[in-house]
C-alpha positions in Angstrom: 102.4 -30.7 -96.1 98.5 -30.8 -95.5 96.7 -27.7 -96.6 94.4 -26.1 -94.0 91.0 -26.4 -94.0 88.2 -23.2 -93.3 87.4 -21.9 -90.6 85.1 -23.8 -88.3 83.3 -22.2 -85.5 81.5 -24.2 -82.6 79.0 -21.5 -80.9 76.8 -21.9 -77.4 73.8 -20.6 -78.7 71.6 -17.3 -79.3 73.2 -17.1 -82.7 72.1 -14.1 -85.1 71.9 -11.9 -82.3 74.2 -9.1 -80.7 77.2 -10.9 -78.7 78.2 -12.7 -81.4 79.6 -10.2 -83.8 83.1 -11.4 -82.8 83.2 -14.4 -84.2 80.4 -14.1 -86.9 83.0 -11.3 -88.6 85.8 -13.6 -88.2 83.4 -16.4 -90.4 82.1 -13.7 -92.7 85.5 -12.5 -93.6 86.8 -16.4 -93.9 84.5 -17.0 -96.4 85.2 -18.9 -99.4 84.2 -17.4 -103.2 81.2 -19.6 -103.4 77.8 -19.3 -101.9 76.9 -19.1 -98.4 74.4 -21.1 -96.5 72.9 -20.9 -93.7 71.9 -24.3 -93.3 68.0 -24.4 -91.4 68.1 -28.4 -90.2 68.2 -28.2 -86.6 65.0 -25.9 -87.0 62.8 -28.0 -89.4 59.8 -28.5 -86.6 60.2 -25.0 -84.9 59.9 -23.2 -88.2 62.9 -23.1 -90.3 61.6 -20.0 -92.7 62.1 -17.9 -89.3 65.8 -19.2 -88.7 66.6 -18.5 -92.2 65.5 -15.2 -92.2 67.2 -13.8 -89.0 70.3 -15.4 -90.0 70.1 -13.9 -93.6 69.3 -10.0 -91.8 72.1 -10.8 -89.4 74.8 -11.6 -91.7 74.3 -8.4 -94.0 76.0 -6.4 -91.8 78.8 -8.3 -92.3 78.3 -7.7 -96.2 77.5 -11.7 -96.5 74.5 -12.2 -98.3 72.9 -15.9 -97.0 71.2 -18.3 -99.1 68.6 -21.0 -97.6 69.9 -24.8 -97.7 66.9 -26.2 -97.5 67.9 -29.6 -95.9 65.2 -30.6 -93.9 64.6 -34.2 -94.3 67.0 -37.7 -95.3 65.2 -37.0 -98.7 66.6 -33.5 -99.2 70.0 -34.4 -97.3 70.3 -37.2 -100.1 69.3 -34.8 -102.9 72.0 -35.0 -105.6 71.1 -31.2 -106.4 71.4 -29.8 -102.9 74.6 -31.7 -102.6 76.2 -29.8 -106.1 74.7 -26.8 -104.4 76.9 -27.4 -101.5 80.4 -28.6 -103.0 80.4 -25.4 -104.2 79.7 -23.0 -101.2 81.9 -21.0 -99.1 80.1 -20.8 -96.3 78.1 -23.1 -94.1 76.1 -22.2 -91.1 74.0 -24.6 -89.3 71.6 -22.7 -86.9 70.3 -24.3 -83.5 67.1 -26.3 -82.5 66.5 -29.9 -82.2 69.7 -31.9 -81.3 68.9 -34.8 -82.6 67.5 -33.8 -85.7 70.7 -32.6 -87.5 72.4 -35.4 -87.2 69.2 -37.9 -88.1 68.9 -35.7 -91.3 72.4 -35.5 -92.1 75.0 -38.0 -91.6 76.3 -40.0 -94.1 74.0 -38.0 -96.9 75.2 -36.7 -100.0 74.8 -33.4 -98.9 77.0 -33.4 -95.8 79.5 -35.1 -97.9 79.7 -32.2 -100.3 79.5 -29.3 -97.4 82.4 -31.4 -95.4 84.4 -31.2 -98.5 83.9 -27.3 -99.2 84.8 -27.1 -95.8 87.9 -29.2 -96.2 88.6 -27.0 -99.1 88.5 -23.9 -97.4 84.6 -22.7 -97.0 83.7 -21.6 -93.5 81.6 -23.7 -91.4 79.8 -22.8 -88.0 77.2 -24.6 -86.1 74.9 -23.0 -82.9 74.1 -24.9 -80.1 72.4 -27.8 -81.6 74.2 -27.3 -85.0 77.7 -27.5 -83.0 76.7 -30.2 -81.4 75.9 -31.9 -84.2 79.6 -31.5 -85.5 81.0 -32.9 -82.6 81.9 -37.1 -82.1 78.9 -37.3 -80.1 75.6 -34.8 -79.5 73.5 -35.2 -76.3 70.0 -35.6 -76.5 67.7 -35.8 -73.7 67.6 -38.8 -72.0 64.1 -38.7 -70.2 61.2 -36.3 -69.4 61.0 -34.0 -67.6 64.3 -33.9 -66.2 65.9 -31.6 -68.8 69.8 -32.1 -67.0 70.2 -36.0 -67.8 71.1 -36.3 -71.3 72.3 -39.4 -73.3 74.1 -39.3 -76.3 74.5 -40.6 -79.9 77.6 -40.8 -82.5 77.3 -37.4 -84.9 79.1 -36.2 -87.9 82.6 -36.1 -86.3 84.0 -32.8 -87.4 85.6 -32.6 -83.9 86.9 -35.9 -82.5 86.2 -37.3 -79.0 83.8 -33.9 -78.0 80.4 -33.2 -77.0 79.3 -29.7 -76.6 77.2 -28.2 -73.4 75.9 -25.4 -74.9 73.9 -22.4 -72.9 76.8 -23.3 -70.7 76.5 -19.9 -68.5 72.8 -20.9 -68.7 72.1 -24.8 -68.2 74.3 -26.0 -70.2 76.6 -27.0 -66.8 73.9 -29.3 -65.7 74.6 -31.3 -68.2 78.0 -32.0 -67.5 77.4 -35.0 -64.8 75.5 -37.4 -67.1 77.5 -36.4 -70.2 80.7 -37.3 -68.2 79.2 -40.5 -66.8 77.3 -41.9 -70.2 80.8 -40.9 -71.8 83.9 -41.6 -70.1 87.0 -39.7 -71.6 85.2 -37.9 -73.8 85.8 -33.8 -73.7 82.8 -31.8 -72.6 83.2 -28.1 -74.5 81.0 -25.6 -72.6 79.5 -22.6 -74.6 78.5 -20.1 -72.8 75.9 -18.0 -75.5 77.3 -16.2 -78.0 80.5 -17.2 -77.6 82.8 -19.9 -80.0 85.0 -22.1 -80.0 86.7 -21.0 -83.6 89.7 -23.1 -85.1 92.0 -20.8 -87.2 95.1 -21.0 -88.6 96.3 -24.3 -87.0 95.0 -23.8 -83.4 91.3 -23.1 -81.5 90.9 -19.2 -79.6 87.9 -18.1 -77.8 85.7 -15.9 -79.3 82.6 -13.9 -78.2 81.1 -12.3 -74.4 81.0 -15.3 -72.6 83.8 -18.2 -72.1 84.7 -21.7 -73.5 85.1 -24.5 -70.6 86.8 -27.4 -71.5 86.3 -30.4 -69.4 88.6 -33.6 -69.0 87.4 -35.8 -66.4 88.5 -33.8 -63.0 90.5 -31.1 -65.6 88.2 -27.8 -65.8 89.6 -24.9 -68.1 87.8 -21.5 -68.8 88.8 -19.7 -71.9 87.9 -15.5 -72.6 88.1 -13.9 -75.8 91.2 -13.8 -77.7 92.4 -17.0 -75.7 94.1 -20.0 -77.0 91.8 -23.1 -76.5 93.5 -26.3 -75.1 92.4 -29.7 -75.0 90.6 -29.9 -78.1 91.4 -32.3 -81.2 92.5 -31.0 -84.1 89.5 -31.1 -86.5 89.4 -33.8 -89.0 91.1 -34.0 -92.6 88.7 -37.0 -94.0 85.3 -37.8 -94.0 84.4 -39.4 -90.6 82.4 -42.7 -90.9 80.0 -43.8 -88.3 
């Protein structure tokens, strides 16, 4: 029988901030025995040293003291120290920003290697609005300027097979939803309203947080509230997923 992995926790957005105790307990309490991270990649050109710190004043209410991962470029992702760092953390949080940019950074590094495993071997791991994107099959980047609602996207780090999160659902998130359908046919579409998760726990996904979880299946529209089970997600995956 397969032994479950951590927690994982896919969040819409405004992390660090009141909302989002819900589900930031529930990842605080998860925690493995080794160090945890809040992991500043998604912020490395809007000012990283700010993410780090509101996440690290944020979390001590939750007695978790955070430590900066201080992944910021392919060269750090691929740094063999980082990544002994990381193999033995037991918690992983990969703040918002730049879509893109976490996936450019990390995929297929050394050090998402080793934070995949902790996470396979029980750390907690949560992402926030570009950070869950990022550990979905595919994040959406923006697809032209200045029209902000067409978005295209590109293969990410897999956590979460045949998804793409909206997040800032409640907020802009939903305009999204017509290109992301279009430039990805079958493909789930997980809206995120702001703080508020998508949390997978003990076998099965539940809503946490304010705001709700949509999933979207073609025609098929589902909300979720808090304390709901969330249907029409893929289990998360066991191995590494290769690009």
């Amino acid at each position: 029988m397969e032994m479950p992995t951590g927690m994982l926790a896919l969040v819409g957005g405004d992390e660090f901030n009141p909302g989002n105790e819900e589900q930031d307990r529930m990842l605080a309490r998860a925690a493995g025995r080794g160090t945890a991270f809040v992991v500043p990649t998604a912020a490395a050109r809007q000012g990283p040293e700010r993410a780090v710190a509101h996440a690290t004043a944020w979390f001590e209410r939750f007695d978790l003291e955070l430590r900066e991962l201080p992944v910021l470029t392919r060269t750090s992702a691929n740094s063999r120290e980082l990544a002994d760092l990381a193999r033995d953390g037991g918690f992983f949080y990969l703040v918002g920003g730049d879509p893109g940019l976490v996936v450019q950074v990390l995929q297929a590094t050394r050090v998402w290697t080793s934070i995949f495993q902790a996470w396979r071997d029980g750390a907690s791991l949560a992402g926030s609005s570009a950070g869950a994107m990022a550990l979905c099959s595919h994040t959406l980047i923006r697809a032209g300027w200045p029209d902000r609602t067409q978005r295209r996207p590109v293969s990410a780090l897999g956590v979460v097979a045949n998804a793409a999160v909206a997040p800032h659902f409640e907020k802009f998130g939903q305009r999204w939803v017509e290109s992301a359908k279009r430039e990805l046919p079958g493909v789930t579409i997980l809206g995120l309203d702001e703080r508020t998760a998508a949390v997978w726990s003990d076998g099965e996904w539940v809503s946490a947080g304010p705001g709700a979880v949509t999933v979207i299946k073609g025609a098929r529209v589902e909300r979720f509230s808090s304390g709901m089970k969330v249907t029409g997600l893929a289990t998360p995956a066991r191995m590494l997923p290769t690009t």
